[in-house]
C-alpha positions in Angstrom: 0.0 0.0 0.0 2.5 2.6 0.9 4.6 2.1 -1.8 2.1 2.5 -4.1 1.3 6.2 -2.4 4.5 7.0 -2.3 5.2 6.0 -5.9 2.6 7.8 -7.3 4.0 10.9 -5.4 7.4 10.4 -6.7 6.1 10.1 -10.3 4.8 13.5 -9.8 7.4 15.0 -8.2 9.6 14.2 -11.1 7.4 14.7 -14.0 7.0 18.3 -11.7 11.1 18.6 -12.3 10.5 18.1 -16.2 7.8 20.6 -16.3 4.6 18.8 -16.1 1.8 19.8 -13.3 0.8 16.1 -12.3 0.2 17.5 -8.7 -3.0 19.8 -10.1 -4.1 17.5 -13.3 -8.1 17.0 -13.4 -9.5 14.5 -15.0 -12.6 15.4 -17.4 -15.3 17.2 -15.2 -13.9 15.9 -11.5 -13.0 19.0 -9.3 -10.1 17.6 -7.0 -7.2 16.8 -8.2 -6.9 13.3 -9.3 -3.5 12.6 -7.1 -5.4 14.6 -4.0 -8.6 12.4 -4.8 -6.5 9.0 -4.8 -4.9 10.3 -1.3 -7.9 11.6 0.5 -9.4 7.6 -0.5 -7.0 6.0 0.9 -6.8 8.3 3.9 -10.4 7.2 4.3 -9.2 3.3 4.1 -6.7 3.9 6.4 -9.2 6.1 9.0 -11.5 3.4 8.7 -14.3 5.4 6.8 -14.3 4.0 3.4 -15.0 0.0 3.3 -12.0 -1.6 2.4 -12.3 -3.5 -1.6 -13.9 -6.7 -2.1 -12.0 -9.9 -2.4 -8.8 -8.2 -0.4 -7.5 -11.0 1.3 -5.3 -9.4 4.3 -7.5 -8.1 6.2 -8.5 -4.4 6.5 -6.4 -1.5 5.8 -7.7 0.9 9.1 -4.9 1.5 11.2 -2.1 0.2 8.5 -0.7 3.4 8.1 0.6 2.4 12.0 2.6 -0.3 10.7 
């Protein structure tokens, strides 16, 4: 899980450096940022607010951001 956050925040960071806004990019008619949309979701895993995906197979992801 946390690798996957934090490589999406690296990819933006260095298409940032090359001169490419990932950070802000909106997808069609959504009004959050998509990278700030993908955080906030799995902030709500992690809190415990959003239901964890079907079929996952270790468990639930509230509190994994302790590990």
């Amino acid at each position: 899980m946390a690798p996957t956050i934090i490589g999406l925040i690296q990819k933006a960071e260095i298409a940032a450096n090359q001169g490419d806004n990932l950070f802000g990019t909106v997808i069609g008619d959504e009004k959050t940022p998509r990278l700030k949309a993908i955080l906030n979701h799995f902030e709500g895993l992690f809190l415990g607010e959003v239901k964890a995906p079907k079929g996952l197979k270790r468990g639930s992801y509230k509190g994994a951001h302790n590990n």
